[in-house]
Legacy VTK file of the C-alpha trace (Angstrom):
# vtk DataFile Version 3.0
C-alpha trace
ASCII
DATASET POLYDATA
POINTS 75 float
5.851 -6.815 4.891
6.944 -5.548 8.576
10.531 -4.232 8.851
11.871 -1.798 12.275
14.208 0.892 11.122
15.905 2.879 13.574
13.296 1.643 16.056
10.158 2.577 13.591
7.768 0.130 12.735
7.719 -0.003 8.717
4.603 -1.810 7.105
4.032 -2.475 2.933
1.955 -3.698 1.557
0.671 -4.089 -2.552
-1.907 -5.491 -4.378
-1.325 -5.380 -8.013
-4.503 -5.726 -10.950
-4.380 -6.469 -14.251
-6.237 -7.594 -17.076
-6.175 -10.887 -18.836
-4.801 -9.806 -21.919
-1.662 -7.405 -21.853
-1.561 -4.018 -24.060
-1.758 -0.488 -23.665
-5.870 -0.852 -23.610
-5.888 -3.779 -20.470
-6.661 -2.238 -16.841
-4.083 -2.185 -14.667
-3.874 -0.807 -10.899
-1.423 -0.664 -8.290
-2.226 0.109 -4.442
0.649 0.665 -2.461
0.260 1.372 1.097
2.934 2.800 3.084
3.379 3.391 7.151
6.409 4.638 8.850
7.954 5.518 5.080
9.562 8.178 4.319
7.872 10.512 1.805
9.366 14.032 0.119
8.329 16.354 2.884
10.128 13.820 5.718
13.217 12.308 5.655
14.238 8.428 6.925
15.828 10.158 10.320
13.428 12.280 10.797
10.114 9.928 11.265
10.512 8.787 15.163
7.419 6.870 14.842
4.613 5.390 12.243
1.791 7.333 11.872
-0.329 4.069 12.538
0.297 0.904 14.630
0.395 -2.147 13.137
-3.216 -2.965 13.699
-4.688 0.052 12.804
-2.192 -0.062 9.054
-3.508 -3.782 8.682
-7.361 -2.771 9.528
-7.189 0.242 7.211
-5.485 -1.696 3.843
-8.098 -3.972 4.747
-11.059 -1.911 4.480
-9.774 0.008 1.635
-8.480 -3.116 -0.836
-12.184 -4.641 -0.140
-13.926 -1.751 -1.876
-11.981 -2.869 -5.085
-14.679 -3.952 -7.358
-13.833 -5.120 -11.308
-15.711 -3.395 -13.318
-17.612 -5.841 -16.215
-15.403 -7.706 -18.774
-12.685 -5.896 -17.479
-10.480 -8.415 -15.534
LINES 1 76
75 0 1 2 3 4 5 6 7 8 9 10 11 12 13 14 15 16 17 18 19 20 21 22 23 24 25 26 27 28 29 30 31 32 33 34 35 36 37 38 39 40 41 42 43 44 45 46 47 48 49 50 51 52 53 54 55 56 57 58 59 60 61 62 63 64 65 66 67 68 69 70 71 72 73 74
């Protein structure tokens, strides 16, 4: 997802994981990425800029969501 607040370039993006059968004992895992969000040290006015262009967001949640291997029987 791409949205431009106040002139910053906002990028999201999830991947959610979770086992076939639901419970307390099924893996689960949620990767959020964030650019151009604000956090608890900076507030929404404050960020004039993301900390990554687009390319560079989209070329890092791709490297890092690849390394994502299921472990055995667990998905």
């Amino acid at each position: 997802m791409r949205a431009y607040v106040v002139g910053v370039c906002r990028i999201r993006k999830s991947l959610l994981l979770t086992g076939t059968n639901s419970g307390v004992g099924s893996p689960y895992l949620l990767l959020d990425f964030r650019n151009g969000y604000p956090n608890y040290l900076a507030e929404s006015d404050s960020i004039k800029q993301a900390s990554l262009t687009e390319g560079e967001a989209v070329a890092l949640w791709d490297v890092i969501s690849r390394t994502l291997r299921p472990r055995p029987h667990g998905f």
